[in-house]
C-alpha positions as CSV (number, residue, x, y, z in Angstrom):
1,X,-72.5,116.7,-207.4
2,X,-74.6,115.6,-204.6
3,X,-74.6,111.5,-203.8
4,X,-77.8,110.5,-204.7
5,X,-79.8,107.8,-202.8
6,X,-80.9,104.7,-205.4
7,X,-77.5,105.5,-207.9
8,X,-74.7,103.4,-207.7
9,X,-71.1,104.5,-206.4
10,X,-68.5,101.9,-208.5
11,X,-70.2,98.9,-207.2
12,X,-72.2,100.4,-204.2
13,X,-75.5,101.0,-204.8
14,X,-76.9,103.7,-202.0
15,X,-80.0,102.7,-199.9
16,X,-80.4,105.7,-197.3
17,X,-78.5,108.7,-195.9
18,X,-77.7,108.1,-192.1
19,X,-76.1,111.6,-191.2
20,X,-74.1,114.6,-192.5
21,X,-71.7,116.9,-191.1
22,X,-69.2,119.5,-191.7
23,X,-66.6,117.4,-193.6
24,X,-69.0,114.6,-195.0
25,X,-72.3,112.6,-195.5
26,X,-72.5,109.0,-194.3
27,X,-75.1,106.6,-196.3
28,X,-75.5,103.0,-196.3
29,X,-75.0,101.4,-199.2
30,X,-75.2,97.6,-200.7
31,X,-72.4,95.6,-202.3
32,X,-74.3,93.3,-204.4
33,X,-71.7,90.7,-205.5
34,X,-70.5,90.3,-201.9
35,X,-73.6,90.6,-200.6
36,X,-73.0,93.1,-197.7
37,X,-74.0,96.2,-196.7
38,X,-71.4,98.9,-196.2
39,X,-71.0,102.4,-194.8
40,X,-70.0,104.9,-197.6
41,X,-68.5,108.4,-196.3
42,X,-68.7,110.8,-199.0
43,X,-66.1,113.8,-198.2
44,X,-67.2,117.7,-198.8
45,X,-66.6,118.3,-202.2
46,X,-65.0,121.4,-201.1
47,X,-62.0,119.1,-200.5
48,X,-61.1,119.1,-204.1
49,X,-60.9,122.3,-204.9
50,X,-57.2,122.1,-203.2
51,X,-54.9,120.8,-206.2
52,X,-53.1,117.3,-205.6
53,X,-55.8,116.9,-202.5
54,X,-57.3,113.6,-204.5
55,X,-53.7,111.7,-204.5
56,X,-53.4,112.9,-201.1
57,X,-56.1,111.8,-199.4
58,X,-55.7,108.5,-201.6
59,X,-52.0,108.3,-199.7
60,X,-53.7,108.6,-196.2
61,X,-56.3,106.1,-196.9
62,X,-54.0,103.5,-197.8
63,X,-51.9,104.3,-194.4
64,X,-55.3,104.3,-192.3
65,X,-57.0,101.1,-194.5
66,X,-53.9,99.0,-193.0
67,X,-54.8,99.1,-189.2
68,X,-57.2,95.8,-188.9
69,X,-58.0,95.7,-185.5
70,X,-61.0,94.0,-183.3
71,X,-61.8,97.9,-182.0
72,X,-61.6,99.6,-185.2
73,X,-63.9,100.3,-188.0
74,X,-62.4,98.6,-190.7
75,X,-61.5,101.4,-194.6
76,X,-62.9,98.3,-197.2
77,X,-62.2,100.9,-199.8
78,X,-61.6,104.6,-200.9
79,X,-62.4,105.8,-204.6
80,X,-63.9,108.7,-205.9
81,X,-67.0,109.4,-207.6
82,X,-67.9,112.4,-209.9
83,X,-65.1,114.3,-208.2
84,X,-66.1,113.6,-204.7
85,X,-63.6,111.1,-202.7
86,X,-65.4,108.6,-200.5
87,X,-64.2,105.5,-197.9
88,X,-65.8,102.7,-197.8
89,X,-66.4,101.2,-194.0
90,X,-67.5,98.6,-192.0
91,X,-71.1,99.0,-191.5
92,X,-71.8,99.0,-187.9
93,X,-75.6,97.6,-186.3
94,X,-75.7,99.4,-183.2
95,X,-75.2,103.0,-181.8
96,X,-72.7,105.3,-180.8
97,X,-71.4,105.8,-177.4
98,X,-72.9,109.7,-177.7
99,X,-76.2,108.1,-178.5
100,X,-76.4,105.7,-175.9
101,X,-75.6,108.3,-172.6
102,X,-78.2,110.5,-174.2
103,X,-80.2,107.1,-172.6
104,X,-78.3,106.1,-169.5
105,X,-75.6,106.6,-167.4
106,X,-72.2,104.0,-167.4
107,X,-71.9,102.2,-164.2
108,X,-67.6,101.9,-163.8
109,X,-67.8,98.5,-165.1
110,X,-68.7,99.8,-168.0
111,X,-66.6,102.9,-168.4
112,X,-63.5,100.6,-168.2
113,X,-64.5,97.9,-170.7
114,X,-65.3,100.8,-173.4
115,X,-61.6,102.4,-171.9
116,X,-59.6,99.3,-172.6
117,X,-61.4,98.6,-176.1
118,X,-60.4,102.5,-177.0
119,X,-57.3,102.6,-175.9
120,X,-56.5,99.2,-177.3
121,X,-57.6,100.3,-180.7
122,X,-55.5,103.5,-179.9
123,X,-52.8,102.0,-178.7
124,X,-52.5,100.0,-182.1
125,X,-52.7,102.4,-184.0
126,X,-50.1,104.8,-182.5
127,X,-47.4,101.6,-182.6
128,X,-47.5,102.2,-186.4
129,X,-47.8,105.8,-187.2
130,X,-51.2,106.3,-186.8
131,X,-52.9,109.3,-184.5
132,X,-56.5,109.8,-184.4
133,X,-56.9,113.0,-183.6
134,X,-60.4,113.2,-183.0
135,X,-61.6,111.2,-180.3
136,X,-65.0,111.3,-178.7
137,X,-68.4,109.5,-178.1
138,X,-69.8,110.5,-181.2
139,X,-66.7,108.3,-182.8
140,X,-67.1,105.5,-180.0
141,X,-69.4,102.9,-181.7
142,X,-71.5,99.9,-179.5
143,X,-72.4,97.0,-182.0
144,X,-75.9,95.2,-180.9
145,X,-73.8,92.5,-180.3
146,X,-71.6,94.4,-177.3
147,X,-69.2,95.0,-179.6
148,X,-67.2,97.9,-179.8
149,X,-65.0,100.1,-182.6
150,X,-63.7,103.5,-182.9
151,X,-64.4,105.3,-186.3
152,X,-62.5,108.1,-188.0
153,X,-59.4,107.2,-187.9
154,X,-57.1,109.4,-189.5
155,X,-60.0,111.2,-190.8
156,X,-58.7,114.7,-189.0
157,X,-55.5,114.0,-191.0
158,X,-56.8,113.5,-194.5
159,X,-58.9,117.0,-193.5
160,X,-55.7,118.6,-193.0
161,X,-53.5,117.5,-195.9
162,X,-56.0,120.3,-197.7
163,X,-55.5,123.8,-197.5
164,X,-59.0,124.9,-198.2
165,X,-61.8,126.3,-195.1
166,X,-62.0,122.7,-194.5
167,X,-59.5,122.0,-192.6
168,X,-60.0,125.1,-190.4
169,X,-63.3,123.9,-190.0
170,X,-62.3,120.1,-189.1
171,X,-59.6,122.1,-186.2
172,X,-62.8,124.0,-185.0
173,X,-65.1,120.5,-185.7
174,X,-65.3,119.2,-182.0
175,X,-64.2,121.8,-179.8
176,X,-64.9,119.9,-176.4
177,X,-62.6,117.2,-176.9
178,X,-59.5,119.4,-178.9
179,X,-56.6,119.3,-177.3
180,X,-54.2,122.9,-176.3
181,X,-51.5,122.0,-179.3
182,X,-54.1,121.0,-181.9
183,X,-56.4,124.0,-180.9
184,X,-53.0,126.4,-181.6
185,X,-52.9,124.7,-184.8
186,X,-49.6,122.6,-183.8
187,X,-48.0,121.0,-186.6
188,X,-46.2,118.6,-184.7
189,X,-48.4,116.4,-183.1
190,X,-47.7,113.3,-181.3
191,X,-49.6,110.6,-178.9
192,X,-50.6,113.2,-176.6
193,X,-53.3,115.0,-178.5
194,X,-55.0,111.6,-178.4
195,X,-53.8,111.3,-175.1
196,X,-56.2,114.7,-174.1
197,X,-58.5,113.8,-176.1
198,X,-59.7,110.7,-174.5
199,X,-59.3,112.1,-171.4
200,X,-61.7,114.6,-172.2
201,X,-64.2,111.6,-173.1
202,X,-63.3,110.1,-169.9
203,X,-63.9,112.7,-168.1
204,X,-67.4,112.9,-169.7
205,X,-68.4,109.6,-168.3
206,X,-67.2,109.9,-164.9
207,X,-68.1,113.3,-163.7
208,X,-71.2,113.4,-166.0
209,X,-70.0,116.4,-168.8
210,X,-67.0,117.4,-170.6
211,X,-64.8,120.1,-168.6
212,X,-64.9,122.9,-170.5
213,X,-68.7,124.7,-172.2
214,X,-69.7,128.0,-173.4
215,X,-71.2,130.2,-176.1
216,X,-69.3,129.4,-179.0
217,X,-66.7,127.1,-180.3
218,X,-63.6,129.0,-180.1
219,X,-64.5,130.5,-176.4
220,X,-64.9,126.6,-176.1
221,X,-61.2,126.3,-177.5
222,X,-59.7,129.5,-175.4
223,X,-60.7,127.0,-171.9
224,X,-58.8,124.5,-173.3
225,X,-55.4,126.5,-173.9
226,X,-55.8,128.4,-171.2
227,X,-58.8,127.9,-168.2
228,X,-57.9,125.9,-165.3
229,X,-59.6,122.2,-165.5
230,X,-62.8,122.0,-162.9
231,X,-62.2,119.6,-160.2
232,X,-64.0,116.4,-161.0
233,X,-64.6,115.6,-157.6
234,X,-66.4,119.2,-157.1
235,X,-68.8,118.1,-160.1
236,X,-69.0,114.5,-159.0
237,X,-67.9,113.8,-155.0
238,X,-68.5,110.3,-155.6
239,X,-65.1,109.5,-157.2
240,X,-61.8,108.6,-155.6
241,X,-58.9,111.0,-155.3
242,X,-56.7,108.8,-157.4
243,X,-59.4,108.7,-160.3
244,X,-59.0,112.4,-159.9
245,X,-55.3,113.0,-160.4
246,X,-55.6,110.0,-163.2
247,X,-58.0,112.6,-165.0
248,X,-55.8,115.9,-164.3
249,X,-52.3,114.3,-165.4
250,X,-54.5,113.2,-168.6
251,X,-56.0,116.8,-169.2
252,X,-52.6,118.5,-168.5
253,X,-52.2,122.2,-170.9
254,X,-48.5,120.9,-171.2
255,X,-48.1,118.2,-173.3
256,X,-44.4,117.0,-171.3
257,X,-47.1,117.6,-168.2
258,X,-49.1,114.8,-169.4
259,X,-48.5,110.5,-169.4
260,X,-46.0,110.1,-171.8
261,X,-47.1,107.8,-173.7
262,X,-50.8,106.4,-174.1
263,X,-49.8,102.3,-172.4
264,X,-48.9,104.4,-169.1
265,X,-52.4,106.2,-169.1
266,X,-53.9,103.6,-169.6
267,X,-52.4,101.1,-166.5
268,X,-52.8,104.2,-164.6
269,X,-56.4,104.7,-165.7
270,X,-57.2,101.0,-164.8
271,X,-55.3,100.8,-161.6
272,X,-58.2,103.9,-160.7
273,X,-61.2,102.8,-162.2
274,X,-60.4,99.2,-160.1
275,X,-59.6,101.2,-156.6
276,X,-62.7,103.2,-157.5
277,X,-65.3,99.4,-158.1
278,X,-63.3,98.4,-154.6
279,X,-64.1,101.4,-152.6
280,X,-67.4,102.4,-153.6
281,X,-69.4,99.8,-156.1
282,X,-69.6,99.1,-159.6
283,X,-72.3,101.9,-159.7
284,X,-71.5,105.6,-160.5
285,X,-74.9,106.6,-158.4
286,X,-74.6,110.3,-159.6
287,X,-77.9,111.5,-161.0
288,X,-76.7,113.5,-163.7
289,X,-78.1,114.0,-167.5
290,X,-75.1,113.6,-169.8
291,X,-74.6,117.0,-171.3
292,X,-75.9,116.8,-175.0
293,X,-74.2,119.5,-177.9
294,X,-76.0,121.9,-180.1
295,X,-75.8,119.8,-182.8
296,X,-76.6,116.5,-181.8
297,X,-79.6,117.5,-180.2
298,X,-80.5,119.3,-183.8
299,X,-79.2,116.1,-185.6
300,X,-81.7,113.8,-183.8
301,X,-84.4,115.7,-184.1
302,X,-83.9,116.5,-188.1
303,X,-83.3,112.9,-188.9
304,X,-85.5,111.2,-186.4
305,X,-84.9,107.6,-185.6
306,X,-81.8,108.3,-187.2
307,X,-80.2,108.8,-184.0
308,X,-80.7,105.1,-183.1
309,X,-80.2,103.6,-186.6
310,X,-77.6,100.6,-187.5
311,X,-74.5,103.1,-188.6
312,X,-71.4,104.4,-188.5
313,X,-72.0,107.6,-187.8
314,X,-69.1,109.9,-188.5
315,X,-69.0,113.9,-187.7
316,X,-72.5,114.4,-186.6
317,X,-71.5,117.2,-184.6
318,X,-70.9,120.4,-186.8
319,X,-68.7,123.1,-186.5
320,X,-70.8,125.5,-185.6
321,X,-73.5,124.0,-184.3
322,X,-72.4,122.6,-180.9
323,X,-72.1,123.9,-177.6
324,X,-74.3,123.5,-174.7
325,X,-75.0,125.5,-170.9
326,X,-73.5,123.5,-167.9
327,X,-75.8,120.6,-167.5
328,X,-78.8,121.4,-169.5
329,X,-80.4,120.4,-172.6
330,X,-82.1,122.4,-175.2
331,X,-84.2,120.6,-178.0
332,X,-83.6,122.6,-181.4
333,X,-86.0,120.3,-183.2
334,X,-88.8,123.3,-184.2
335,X,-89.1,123.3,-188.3
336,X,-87.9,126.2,-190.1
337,X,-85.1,128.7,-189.7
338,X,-87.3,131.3,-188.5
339,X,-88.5,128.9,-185.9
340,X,-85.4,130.3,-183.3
341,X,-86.8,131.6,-180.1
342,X,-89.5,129.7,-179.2
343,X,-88.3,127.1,-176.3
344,X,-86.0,129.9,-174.4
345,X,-88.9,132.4,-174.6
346,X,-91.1,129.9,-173.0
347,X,-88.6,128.9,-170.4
348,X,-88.3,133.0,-169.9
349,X,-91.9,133.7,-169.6
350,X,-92.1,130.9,-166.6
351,X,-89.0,132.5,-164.8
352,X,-90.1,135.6,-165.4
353,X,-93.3,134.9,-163.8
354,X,-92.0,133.0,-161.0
355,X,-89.6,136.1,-160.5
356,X,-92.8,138.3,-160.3
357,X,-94.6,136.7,-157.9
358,X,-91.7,136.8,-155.7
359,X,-91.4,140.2,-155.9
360,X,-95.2,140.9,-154.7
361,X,-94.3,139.2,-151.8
362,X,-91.0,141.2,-150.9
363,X,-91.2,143.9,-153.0
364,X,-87.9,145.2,-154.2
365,X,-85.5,146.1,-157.1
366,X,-85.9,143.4,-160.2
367,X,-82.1,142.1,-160.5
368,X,-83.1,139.6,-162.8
369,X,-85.7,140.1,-165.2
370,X,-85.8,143.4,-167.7
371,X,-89.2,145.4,-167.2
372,X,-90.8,144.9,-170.9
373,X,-90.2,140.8,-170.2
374,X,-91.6,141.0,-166.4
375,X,-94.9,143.1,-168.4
376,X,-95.5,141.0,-170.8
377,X,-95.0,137.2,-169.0
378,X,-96.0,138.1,-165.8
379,X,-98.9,140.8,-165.8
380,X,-102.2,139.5,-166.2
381,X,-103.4,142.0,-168.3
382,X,-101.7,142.5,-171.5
383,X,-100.4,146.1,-171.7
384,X,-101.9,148.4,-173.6
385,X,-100.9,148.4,-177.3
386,X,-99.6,151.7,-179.5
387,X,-101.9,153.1,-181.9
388,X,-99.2,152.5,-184.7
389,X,-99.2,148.8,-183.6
390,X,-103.2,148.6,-183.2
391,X,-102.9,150.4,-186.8
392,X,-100.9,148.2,-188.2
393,X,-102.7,145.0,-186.3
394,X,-105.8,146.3,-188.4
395,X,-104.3,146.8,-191.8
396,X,-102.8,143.0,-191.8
397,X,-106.5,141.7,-191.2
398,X,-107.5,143.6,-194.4
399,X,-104.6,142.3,-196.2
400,X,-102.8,139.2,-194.1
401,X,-100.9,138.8,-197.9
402,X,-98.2,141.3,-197.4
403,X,-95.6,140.6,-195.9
404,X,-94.6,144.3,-196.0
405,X,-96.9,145.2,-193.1
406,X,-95.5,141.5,-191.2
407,X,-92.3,143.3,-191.3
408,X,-93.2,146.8,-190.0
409,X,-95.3,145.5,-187.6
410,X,-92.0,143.4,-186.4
411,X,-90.0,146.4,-186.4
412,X,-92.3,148.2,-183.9
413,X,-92.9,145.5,-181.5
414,X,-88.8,145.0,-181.7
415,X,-88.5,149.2,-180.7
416,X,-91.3,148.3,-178.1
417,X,-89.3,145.4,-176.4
418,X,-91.4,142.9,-177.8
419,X,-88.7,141.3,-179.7
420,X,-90.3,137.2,-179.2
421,X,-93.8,139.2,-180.7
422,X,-91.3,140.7,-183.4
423,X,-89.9,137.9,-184.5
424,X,-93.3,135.8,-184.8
425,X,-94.2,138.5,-187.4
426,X,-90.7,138.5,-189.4
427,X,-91.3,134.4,-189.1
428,X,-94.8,134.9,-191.2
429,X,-93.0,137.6,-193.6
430,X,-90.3,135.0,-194.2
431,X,-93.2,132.5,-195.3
432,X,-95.1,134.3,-197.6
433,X,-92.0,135.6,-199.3
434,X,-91.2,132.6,-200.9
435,X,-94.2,133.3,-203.6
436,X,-91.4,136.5,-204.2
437,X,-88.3,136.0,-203.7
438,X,-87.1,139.4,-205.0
439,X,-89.3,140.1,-201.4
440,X,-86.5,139.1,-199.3
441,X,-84.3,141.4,-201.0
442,X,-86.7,144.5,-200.0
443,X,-87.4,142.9,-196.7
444,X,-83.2,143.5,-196.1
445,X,-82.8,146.6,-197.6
446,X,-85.9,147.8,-194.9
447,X,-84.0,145.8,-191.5
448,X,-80.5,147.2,-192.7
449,X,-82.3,150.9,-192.8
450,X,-83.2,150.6,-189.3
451,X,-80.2,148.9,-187.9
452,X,-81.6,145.5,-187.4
453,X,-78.4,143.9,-189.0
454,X,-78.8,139.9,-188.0
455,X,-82.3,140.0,-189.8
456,X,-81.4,142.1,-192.6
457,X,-78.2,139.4,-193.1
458,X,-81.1,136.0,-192.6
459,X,-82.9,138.2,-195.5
460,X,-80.4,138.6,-197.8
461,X,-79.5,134.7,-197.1
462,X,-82.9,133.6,-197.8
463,X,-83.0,135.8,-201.4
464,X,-79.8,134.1,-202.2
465,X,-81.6,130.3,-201.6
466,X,-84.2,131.3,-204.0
467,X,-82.5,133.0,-206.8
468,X,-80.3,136.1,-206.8
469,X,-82.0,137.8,-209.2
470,X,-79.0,140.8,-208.2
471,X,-75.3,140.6,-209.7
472,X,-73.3,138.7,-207.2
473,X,-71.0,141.5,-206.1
474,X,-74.3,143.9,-205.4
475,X,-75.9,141.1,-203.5
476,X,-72.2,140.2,-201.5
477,X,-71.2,143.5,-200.5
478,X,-75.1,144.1,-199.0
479,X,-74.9,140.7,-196.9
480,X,-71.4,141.4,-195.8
481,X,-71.9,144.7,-194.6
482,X,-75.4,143.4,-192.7
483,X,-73.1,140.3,-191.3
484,X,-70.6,143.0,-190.1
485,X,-72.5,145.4,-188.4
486,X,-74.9,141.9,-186.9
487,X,-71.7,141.2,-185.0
488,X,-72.9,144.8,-182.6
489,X,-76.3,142.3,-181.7
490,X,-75.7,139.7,-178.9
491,X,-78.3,138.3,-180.8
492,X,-76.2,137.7,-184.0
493,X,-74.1,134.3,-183.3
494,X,-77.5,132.1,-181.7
495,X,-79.2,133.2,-185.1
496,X,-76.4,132.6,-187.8
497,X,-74.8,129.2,-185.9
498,X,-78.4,127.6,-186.8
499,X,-77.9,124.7,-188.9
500,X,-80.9,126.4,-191.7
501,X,-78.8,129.8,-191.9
502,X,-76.4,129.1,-194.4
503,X,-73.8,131.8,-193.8
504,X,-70.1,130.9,-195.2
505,X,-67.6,130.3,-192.3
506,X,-64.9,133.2,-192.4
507,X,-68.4,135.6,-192.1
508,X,-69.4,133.8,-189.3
509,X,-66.1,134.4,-187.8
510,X,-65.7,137.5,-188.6
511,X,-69.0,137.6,-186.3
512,X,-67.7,135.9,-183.0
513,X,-64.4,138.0,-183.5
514,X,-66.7,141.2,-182.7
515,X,-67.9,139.0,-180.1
516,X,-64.7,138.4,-178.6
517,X,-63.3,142.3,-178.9
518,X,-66.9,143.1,-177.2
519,X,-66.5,140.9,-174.3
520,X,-62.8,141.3,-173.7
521,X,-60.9,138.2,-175.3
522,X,-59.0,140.6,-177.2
523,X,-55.8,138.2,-177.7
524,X,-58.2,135.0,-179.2
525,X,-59.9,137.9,-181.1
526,X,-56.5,138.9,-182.7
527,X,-55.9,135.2,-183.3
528,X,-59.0,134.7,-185.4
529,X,-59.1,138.0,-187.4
530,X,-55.7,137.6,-188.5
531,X,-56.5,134.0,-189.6
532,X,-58.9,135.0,-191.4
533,X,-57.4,137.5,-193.3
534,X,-54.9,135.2,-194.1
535,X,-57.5,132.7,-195.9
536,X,-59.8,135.2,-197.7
537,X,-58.2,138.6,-198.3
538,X,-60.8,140.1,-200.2
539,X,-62.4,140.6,-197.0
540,X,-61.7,143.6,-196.2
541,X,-64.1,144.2,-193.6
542,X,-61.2,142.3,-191.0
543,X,-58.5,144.9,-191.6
544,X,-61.4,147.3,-189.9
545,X,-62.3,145.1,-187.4
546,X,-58.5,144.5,-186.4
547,X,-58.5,148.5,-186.8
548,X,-61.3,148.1,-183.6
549,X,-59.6,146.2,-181.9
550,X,-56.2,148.3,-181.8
551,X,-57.7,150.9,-180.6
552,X,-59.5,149.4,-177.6
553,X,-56.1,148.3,-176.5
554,X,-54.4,151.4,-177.1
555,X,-52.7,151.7,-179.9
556,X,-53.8,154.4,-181.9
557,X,-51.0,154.1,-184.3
558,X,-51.3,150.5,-185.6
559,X,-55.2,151.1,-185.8
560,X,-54.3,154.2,-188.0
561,X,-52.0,152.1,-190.3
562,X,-54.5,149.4,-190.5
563,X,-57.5,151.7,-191.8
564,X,-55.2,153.7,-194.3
565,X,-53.9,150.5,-195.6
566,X,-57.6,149.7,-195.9
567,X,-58.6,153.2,-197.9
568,X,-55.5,152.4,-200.2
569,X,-57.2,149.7,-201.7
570,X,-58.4,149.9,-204.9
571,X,-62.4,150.0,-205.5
572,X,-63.4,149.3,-202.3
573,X,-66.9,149.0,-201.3
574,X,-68.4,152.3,-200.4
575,X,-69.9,151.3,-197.1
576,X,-66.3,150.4,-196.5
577,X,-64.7,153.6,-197.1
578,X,-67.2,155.3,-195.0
579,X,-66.7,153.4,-191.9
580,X,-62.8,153.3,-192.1
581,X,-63.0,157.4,-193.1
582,X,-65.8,157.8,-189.7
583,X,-63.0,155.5,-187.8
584,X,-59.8,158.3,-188.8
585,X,-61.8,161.2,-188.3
586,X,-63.0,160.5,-184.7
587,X,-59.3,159.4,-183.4
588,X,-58.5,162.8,-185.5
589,X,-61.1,164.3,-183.1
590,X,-60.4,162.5,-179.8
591,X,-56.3,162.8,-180.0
């Protein structure tokens, strides 16, 4: 069960959530007969559902409650409470390293005293045992008083001592800072995952962004195994060439490549950051705005002065929530899980004009902007609508009820190229159908007929929020075949990686593995769909996909053993069949 805020926890009594993420919710409680306040982290209670995962985690509390250190957050306690585990920290006043760049830049000075308290706290903790494994500003916290800790420690390792989704999710939980071993999910870890890990965060504050950004987490994760490192001093010319090969040695693919041990980083690191206040001032005079994930920007704006608040805030960034373009900032803070196209479209419509009136000056080809966008953003005339969409537009004013028409209408402004129109309309239809729920079930049924998967799916998702009112394995098969076929629509992953669509993790997978085949990264592709498979056989729909996959690279023969070995199973769905008999009979046809 959910913690709630007001009941007591043993002999915590919770005042106020302060942030939740993929593995757990933070609150902060109050400890009456010591009269403190504390920081209570509530693990998933997913967790448990791995037997012997309680006396585990109990184990690696007691391992990670004995590092006392100035720089760490101190484990007062770990219990569990109606069959959810929880620590009990140190609650911090202040803000988290993350937080505070979202503000300001680091001048050097700075960026070594928050280096040396990190490492020192690291450093510690590695002398007896101890690896973080998850290092980052979010995890960096600055008291009020200039004091500062690291939090989670040994939190990645108590996620992985259970063999549910969770701890695939925690290896996917902050794919900017992962290092190459723990992103291959290397069992044998040592100091130099922590090692690439803060050099990641060091990076971050000198040069201005972490190396390595792109569409989703796990194309986020293929850079780090495998994409050269961007030259610091090509993102920020200010720094020193010795800073520079301090950072590369630190960010090494190779582990033996790397310092070997985390006291030789850091002299190395300080010997740098001291030739670098020498040579050019204590100032790092590089207008840059620090880049800001997905997540965090969507977990300020959905808890508000949250971001700011007294705490330790633990995992606010969220697996799939998080990654951001080179150097920009998007603010994801519009209500409502239909609200998902509003900021881009806007920042569209102004390029696309801008493009426009370029062109009337030197007329030429558009490279840049597809005709039905330059139409509708730039013209100043709005084009001329269909008579079915004028129809349509009429019979909504007579009845602006139905949410029927809200969806048609969608569906031709979507086949007319005005998809930010279409998905206004869908965004009404979504409203008015929670008076009927047994609505969104229709309104999926209707997108899946006419190919518009990703909708169809956020349909289905919304019918299951408000009451089934299907048996479970009707209402599975229909959102897993909609979640499937979605992963055709570049459109798919921005939609279901919003925090409000509540789509289970191996679907969403199953989603950026499509992704993957369709732009080439066939061998991460592989990677995924066969981890999947391994975690949730039932889903069929990968030995298809891997089937795909096969066949773009050639192999005609392990594509065919895949889909019979899929048509041998026993009552499969129908939709199934049909796809993996269509998939035979064309490589029958094209042999």
């Amino acid at each position: 069960m959910p913690f709630q805020i007001g009941e007591n926890v043993g002999p915590y009594r919770l005042i106020e959530k302060l942030g939740k993420g993929g593995m757990a919710t933070v609150f902060k409680a109050y400890h009456a007969r010591l009269d403190r306040y504390v920081a209570i982290k509530a693990l998933h209670p997913a967790f448990m559902e791995n037997e012997g995962f309680l006396e585990r985690f109990q184990q690696e509390a007691r391992v990670v409650a004995r590092l006392e250190h100035p720089h760490i957050v101190p484990i007062y306690d770990f219990s569990e409470h109606e069959e959810r585990p929880y620590l009990v920290l140190k609650y911090v006043k202040g803000e988290t390293l993350k937080a505070h760049l979202q503000k300001e830049k680091l001048s050097f000075p700075e960026i070594k005293r928050i280096f040396d308290a990190v490492t020192a706290a690291v450093i510690y903790a590695h002398q007896r045992g101890v690896l973080h494994r998850d290092i980052k500003p979010s995890n960096v916290l600055i008291e009020d008083s200039g004091q500062i800790f690291l939090a989670d420690f040994g939190l990645a390792r108590i996620a992985e001592t259970s063999q549910t989704t969770m701890s695939a999710q925690m290896m996917m939980g902050t794919p900017h800072y992962i290092s190459p071993e723990q992103a291959q999910g290397s069992a044998d870890l040592d100091e130099g995952t922590d090692i690439y890990s803060l050099g990641v965060m060091m990076y971050e504050l000198l040069v201005g962004e972490v190396p390595f950004q792109a569409d989703t987490p796990f194309s986020v994760i293929h850079d780090h195994i495998y994409s050269p490192l961007p030259m610091p001093r090509d993102i920020n010319p200010r720094l020193t060439e010795q800073l520079q090969k301090v950072l590369l040695k630190a960010l090494a693919k190779k582990r033996e490549d790397r310092y070997p041990d985390l006291k030789t980083m850091a002299a190395h690191f300080r010997a740098a950051l001291d030739h670098q206040i020498q040579k050019t001032g204590p100032r790092n005079t590089r207008s840059f705005a620090p880049v800001m994930e997905r997540s965090a920007l969507a977990d300020q704006s959905s808890l508000g002065e949250e971001a700011h608040q007294p705490t330790v805030k633990l995992d606010r960034e969220e697996t799939s929530q998080q990654i951001e373009t080179r150097g920009k900032e998007r603010r994801l803070n519009i209500p409502g899980m239909v609200w998902w196209f509003g900021v881009p479209t806007l920042v569209l419509l102004c390029l696309a004009t801008v493009v426009v009136s370029n062109a009337a000056s030197a007329p030429g080809p558009d490279l840049i902007t597809p005709p039905t966008l330059t139409q509708e953003a730039a013209s100043p005339i709005a084009p001329a609508r269909s008579s079915e969409i004028a129809s349509l537009e009429e019979r909504i004013q007579e009845d602006p009820s139905n949410p029927f028409l809200l969806v048609e209408l969608g569906v031709e402004l979507w086949e007319s190229g005005k998809r930010q129109e279409a998905e206004n309309y869908f965004r009404e239809a979504y409203q008015l159908a929670e008076r009927e729920p047994e609505v969104y079930l229709k309104m999926g049924d209707l997108l899946a007929d006419i190919d518009l998967w990703t909708y169809s799916a956020v349909s289905y998702l919304q019918l299951k929020r408000h009451g089934l009112g299907i048996p479970q394995d009707v209402y599975d098969q229909k959102l897993r075949r909609s979640v499937y076929y979605a992963g055709y629509e570049e459109h798919a992953l921005p939609v279901f990686t919003r925090a409000e669509v509540d789509l289970e993790q191996d679907l969403l997978r199953l989603v950026e593995a499509r992704r993957m085949i369709e732009t080439g990264r066939d061998q991460l592709a592989e990677a995924m769909i066969t981890r999947i498979y391994q975690n949730r056989p039932e889903l069929h729909e990968s030995r298809l996909l891997l089937a795909d996959l096969y066949l773009k690279q050639g192999s005609p023969a392990a594509a065919e053993d895949q889909l019979n070995q899929l048509l041998a199973v026993p009552e499969l769905p129908e939709w199934l069949r049909a796809e993996a008999d269509r998939a035979l009979h064309d490589m029958m046809n094209t042999s």
